[in-house]
C-alpha positions in Angstrom: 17.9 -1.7 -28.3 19.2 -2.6 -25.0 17.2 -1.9 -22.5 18.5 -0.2 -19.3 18.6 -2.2 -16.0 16.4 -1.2 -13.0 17.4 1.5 -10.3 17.0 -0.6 -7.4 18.0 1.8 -3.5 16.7 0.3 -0.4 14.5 2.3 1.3 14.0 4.6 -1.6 10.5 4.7 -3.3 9.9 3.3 -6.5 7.0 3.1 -8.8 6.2 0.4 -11.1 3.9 0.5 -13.5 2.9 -3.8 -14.9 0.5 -3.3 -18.1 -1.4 -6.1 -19.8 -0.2 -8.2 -23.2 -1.3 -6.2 -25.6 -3.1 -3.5 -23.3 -5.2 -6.2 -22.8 -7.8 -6.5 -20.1 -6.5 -8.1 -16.8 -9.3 -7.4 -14.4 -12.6 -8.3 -15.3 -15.2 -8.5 -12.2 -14.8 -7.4 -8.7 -13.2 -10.6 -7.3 -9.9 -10.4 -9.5 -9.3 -6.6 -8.0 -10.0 -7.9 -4.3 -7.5 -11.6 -5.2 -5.1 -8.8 -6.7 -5.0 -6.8 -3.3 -4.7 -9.8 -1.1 -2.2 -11.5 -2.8 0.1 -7.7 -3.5 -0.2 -7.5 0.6 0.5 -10.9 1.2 3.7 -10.6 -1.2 4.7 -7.5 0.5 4.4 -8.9 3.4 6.7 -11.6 2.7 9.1 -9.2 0.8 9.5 -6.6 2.9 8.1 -4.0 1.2 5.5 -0.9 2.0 3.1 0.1 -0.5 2.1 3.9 -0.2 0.2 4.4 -3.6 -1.6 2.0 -5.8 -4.6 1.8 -8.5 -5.9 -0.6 -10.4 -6.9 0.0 -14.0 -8.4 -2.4 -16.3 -5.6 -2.9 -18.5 -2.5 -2.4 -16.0 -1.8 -1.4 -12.5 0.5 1.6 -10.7 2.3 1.1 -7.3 4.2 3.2 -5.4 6.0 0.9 -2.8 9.3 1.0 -0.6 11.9 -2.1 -0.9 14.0 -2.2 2.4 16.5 -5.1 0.1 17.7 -4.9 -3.3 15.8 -7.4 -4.7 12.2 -6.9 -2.8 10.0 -5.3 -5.7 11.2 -8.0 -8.3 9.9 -10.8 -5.6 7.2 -8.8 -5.0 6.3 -8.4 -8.8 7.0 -11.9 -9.9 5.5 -13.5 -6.8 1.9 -11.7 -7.3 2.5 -12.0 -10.9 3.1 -15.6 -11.1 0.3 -16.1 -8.5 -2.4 -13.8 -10.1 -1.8 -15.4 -13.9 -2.4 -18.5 -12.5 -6.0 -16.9 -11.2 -6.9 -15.4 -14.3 -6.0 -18.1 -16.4 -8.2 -20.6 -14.5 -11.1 -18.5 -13.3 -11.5 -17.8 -17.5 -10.2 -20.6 -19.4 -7.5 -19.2 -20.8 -3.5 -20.2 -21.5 -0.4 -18.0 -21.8 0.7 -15.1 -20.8 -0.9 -12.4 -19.0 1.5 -9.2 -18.5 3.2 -7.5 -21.6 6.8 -8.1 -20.6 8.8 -7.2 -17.5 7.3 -4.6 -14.8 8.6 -0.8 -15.8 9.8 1.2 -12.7 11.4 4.5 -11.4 13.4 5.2 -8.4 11.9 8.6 -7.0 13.5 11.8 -4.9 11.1 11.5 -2.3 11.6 15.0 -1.5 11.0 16.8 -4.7 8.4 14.3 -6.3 6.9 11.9 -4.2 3.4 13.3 -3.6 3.0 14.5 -7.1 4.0 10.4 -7.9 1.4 9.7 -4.9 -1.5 11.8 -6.8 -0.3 11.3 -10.7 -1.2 7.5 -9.1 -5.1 8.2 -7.4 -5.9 10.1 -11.0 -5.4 7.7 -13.5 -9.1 7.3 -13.3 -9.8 10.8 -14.1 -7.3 11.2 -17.0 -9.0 8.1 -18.3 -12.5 9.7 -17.9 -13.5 6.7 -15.6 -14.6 9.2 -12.6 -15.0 13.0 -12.4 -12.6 12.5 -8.9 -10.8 10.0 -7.5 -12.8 9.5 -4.9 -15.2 7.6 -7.0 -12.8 5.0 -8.3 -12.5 1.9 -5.3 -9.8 0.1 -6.8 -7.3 2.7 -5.6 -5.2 4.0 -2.5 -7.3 7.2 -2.0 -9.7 5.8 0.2 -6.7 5.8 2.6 -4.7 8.5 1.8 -7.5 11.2 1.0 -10.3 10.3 3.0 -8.8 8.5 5.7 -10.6 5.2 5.6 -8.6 1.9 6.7 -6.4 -0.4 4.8 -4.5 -3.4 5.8 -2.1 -2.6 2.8 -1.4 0.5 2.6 1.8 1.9 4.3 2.0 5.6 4.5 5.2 7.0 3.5 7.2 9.9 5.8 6.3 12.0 3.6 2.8 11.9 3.8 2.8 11.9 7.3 4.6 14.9 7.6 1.6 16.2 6.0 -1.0 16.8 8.9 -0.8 15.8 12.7 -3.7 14.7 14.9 -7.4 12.5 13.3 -7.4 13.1 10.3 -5.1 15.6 9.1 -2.4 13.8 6.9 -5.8 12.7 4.4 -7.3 16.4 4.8 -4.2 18.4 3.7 -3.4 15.5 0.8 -6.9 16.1 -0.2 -6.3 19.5 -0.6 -3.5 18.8 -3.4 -6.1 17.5 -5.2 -7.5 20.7 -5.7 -4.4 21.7 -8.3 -3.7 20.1 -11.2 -0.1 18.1 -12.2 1.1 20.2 -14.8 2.0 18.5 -18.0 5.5 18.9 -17.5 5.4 17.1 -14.3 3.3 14.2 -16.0 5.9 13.8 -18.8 8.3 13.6 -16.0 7.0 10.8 -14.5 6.4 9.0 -17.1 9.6 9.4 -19.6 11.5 8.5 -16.2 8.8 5.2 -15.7 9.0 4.1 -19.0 12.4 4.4 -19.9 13.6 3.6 -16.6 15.7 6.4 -15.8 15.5 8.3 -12.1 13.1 11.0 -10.9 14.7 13.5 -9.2 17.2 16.4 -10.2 20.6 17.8 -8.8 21.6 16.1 -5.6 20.1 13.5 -5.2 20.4 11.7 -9.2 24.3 12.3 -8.5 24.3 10.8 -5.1 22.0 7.9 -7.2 24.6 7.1 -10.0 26.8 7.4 -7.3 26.0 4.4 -5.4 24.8 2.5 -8.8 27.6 3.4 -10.5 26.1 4.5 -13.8 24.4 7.1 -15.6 20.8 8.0 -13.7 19.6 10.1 -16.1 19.9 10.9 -19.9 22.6 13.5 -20.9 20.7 16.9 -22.2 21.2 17.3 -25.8 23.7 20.0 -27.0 26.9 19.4 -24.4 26.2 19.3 -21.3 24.0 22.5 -19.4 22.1 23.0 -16.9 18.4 22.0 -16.6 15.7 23.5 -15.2 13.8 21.7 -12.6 9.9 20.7 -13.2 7.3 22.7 -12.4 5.1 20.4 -10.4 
């Protein structure tokens, strides 16, 4: 099956999701999370890009970044991929390859789902049963976003920002999303679109996205065509 080729709108959030071969493990001890964060800022850095959302799981990694060129995340992606392989491979003696294919991403309507992108992110932990609440799980972006602690990587999106004014009150009111749950329609959301690399976002803005791509955004409802409900998120 062919697969589809990546959404790619500067300026427009995407998140990518980069698993291991065979869901196998990819970080192991502390230093390989902290080589993985310095090398993901460094590429950034370099490529022009603003991460807003990330964690780190054992077996794969979610980040919610903002290219400002076509062709930022996939230099991003292979840079840090290319750079932390190398890493692995040495610091544990092994040979081959690391990730299970290419990086999977979605082009988000920052307006409708972007936060609910931002927390589906912070609470992989807790779906896993890793931590009761994200705030107990270092190797992700809720340190900054929900508590309001400093990063040199993280970029905090409009968005967010539009959340709170003054010390402290962007992470106090995203906090406070915490306190409802995604519902399961809005999971399946983000991940059908992830996975199978479609867009997330309804109405507007997926015809103003297949309007500048020039192809389909997102897959035709079954039945002829009729209008869809937007998620509950």
């Amino acid at each position: 099956m062919a697969r589809h080729p990546r959404f790619v709108i500067p300026g427009q959030p995407q998140h990518v999701i980069q698993r291991g071969n065979n869901r196998e493990v990819i970080f192991v001890a502390r230093d390989d999370y902290e080589f993985y964060l310095d090398k993901l800022e460094d590429a950034c850095r370099q490529y022009d890009c603003a991460v807003h959302a990330y964690v780190l799981m054992t077996n794969h990694v979610h980040i919610l970044l903002t290219p400002q060129s076509e062709r930022g995340i996939s230099q991003v992606m292979q840079s840090l991929g290319r750079c932390y392989v190398r890493y692995f491979n040495g610091r544990y003696k092994r040979t081959g390859t690391l990730w299970e294919g290419r990086y999977k991403a979605t082009v988000i309507d920052s307006e409708r789902y972007l936060l609910t992108c931002y927390r589906y992110i912070e609470l992989n932990p807790v779906r896993a049963g890793m931590v009761a609440h994200p705030a107990d799980y270092v190797w992700s972006s809720y340190g900054f976003n929900g508590l309001g602690k400093n990063s040199s990587l993280v970029r905090p999106h409009p968005v967010y920002l539009a959340l709170g004014k003054g010390d402290g009150g962007c992470a106090l009111n995203y906090k406070a999303l915490f306190d409802r749950p995604i519902l399961e329609a809005g999971l399946e959301a983000i991940r059908d679109a992830t996975n199978k690399a479609w867009v997330l976002g309804e109405g507007r803005f997926t015809e103003q996205i297949e309007k500048l791509s020039k192809r389909q955004a997102k897959p035709k409802p079954r039945g002829g065509k009729r209008r869809v409900k937007s998620v509950d998120i």
